[in-house]
N, CA, C and O of each residue as an XYZ file, in Angstrom:
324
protein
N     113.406     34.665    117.697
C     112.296     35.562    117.476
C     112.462     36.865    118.250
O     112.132     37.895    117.663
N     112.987     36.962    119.640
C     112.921     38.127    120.340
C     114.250     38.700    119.548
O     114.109     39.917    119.668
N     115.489     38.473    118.788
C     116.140     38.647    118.360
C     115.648     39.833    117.455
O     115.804     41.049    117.566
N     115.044     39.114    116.586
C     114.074     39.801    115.553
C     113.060     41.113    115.923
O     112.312     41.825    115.254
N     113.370     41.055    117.071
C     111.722     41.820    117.598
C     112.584     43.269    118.222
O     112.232     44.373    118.636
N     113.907     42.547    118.017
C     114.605     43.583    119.083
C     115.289     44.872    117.899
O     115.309     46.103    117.916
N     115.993     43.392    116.563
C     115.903     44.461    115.395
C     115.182     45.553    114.936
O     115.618     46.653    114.596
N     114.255     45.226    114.954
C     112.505     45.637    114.428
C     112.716     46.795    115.231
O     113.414     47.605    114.622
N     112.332     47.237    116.524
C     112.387     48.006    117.323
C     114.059     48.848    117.539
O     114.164     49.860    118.233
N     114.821     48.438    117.073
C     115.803     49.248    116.595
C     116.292     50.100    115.724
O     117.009     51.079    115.928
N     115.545     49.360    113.996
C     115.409     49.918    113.284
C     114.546     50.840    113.163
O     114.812     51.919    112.634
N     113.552     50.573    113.575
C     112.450     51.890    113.707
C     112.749     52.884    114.840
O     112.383     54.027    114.567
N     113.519     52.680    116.450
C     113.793     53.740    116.405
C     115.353     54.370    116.081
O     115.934     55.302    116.637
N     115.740     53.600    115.103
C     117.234     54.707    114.271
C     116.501     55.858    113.273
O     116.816     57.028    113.056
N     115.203     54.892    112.670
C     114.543     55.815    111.095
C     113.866     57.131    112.029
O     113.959     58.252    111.530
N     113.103     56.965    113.553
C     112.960     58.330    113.856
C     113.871     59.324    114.447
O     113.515     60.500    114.526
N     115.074     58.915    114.888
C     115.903     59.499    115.403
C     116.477     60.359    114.142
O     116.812     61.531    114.311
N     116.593     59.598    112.621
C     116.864     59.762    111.713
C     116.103     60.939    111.096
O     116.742     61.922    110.723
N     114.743     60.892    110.966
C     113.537     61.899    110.428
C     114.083     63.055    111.536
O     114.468     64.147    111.118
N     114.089     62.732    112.994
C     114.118     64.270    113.818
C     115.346     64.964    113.669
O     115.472     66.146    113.992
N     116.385     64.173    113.122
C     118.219     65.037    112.860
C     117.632     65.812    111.402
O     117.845     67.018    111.283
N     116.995     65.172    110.462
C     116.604     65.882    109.135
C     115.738     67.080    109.338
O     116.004     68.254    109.079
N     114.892     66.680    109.735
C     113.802     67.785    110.419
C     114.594     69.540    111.142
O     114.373     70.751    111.129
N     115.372     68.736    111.571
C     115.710     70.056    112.731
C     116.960     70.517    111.690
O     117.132     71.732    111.790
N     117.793     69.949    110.809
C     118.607     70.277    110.125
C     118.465     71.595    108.958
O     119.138     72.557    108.587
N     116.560     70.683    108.528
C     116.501     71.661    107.331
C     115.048     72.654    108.139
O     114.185     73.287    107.530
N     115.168     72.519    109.392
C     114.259     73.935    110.106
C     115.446     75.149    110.358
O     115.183     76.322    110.093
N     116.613     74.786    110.830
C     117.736     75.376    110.800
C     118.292     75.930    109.497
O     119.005     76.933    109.496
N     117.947     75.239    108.328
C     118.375     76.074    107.238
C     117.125     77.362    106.809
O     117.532     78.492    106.537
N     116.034     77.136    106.794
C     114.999     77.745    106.379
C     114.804     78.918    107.881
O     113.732     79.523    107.917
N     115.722     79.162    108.923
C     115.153     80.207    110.341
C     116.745     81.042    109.296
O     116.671     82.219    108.943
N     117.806     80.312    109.025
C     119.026     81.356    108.476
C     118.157     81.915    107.513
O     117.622     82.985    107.802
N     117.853     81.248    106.129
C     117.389     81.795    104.929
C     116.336     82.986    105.725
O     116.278     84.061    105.129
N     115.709     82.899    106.702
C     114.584     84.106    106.762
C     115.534     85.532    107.435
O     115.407     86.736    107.213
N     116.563     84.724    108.385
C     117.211     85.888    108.791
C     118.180     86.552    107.496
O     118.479     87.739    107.370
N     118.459     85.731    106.841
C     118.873     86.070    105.645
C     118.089     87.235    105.183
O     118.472     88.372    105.458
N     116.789     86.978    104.353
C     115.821     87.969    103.656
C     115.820     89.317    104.609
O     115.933     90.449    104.138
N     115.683     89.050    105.942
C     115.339     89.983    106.675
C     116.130     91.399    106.367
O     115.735     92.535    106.103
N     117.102     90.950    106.485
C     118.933     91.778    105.944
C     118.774     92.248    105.197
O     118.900     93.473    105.204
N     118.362     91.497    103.981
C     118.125     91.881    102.409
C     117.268     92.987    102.449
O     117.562     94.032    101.870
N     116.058     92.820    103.192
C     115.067     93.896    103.269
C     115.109     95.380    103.660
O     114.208     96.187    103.429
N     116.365     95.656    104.331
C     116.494     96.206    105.349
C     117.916     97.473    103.856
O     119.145     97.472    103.931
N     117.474     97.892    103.306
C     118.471     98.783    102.763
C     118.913     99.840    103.038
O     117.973    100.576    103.336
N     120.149    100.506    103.128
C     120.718    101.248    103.267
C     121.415    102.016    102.378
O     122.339    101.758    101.607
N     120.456    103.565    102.766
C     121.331    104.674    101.343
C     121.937    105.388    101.984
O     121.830    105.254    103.203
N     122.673    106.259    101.543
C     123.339    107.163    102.275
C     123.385    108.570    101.481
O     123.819    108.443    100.336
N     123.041    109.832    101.838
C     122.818    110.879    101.014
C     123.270    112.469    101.774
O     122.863    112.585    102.930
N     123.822    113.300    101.379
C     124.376    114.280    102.451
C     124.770    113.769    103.742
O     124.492    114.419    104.750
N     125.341    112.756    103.810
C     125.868    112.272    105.279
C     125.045    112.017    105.734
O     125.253    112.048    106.947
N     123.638    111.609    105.414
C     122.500    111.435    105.961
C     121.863    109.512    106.179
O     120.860    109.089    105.604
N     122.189    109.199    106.525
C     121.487    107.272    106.347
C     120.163    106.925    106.373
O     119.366    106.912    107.311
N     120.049    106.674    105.332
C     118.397    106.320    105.469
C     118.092    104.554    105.134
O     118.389    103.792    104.214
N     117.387    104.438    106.347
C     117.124    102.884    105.988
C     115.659    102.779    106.029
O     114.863    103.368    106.761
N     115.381    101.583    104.744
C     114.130    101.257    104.284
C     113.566     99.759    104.561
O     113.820     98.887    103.730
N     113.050     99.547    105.347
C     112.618     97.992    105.448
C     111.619     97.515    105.095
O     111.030     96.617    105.697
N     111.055     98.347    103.449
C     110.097     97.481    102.999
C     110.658     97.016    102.344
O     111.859     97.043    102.072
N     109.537     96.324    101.859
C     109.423     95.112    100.938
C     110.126     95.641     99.164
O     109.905     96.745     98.666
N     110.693     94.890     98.714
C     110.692     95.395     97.066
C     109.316     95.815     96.779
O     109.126     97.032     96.791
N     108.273     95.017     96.513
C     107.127     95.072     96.156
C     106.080     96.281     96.541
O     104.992     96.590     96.054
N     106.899     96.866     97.676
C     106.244     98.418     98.666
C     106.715     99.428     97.817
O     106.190    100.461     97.403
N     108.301     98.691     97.564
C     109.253    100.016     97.076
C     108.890    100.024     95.739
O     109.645    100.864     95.250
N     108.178     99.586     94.850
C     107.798     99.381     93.741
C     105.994     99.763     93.420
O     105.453     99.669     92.318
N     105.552    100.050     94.276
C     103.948    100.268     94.219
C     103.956    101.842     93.961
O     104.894    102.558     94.309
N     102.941    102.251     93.387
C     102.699    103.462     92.754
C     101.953    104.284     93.425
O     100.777    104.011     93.664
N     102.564    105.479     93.850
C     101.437    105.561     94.920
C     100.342    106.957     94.711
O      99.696    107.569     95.562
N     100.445    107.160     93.192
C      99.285    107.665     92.537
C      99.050    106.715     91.455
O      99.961    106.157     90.843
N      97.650    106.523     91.207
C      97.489    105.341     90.058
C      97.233    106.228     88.943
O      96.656    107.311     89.041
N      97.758    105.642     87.717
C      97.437    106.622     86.503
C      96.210    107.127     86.573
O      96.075    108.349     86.499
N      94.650    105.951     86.788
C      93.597    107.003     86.891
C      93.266    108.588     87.073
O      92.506    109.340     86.463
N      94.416    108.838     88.488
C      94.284    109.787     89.307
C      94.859    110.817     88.709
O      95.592    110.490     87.775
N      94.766    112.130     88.962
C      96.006    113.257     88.558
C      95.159    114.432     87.942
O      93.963    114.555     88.204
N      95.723    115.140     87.256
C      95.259    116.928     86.935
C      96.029    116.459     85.663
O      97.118    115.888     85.715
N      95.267    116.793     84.366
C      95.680    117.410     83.251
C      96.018    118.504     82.888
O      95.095    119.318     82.868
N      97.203    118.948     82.518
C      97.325    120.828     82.309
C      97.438    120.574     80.918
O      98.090    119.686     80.368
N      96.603    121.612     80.324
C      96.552    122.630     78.972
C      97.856    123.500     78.616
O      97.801    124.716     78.797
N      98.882    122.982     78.177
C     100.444    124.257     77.769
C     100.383    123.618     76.826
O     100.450    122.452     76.439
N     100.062    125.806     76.100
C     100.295    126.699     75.134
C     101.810    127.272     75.109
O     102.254    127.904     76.067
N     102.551    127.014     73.974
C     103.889    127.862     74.358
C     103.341    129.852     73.830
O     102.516    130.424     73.118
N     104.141    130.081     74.495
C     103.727    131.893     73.905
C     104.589    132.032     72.983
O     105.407    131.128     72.814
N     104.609    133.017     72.289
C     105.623    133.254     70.977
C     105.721    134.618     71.374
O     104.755    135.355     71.572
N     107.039    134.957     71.493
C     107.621    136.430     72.037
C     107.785    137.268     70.513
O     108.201    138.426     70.487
């Protein structure tokens, strides 16, 4: 019986030793993947020898930053010479 008791208590702690190697394995993949994005975010143009880096978001670099609502209508007439 203590045989048994000793299994028992072995196996359960291999399955948490087991859960905390998984755990920390795939926290370690998901801290790369963010340093990953971070990179991604971070673009670099280059223009007259000039470097310009942008660290927004796509979704920043994509926002409109007059909404159609907004704006001035002009009235052009061509002239006839």
């Amino acid at each position: 019986m203590a045989f048994l008791k000793f299994i028992l208590v072995f196996f359960i702690v291999a399955f948490i030793l087991l859960l905390a190697t998984v755990y920390t394995f795939f926290r370690r993949i998901i801290n790369r993947a963010k340093q990953f994005q971070q990179r991604e975010r971070t673009r670099q143009t280059q223009k007259d020898g000039n470097i310009i880096y942008d660290s927004r978001t796509p979704e920043e670099t994509r926002r409109r930053i007059i909404p159609d609502e907004e704006g001035e209508y002009v009235e052009y007439e061509e002239q006839a010479d």
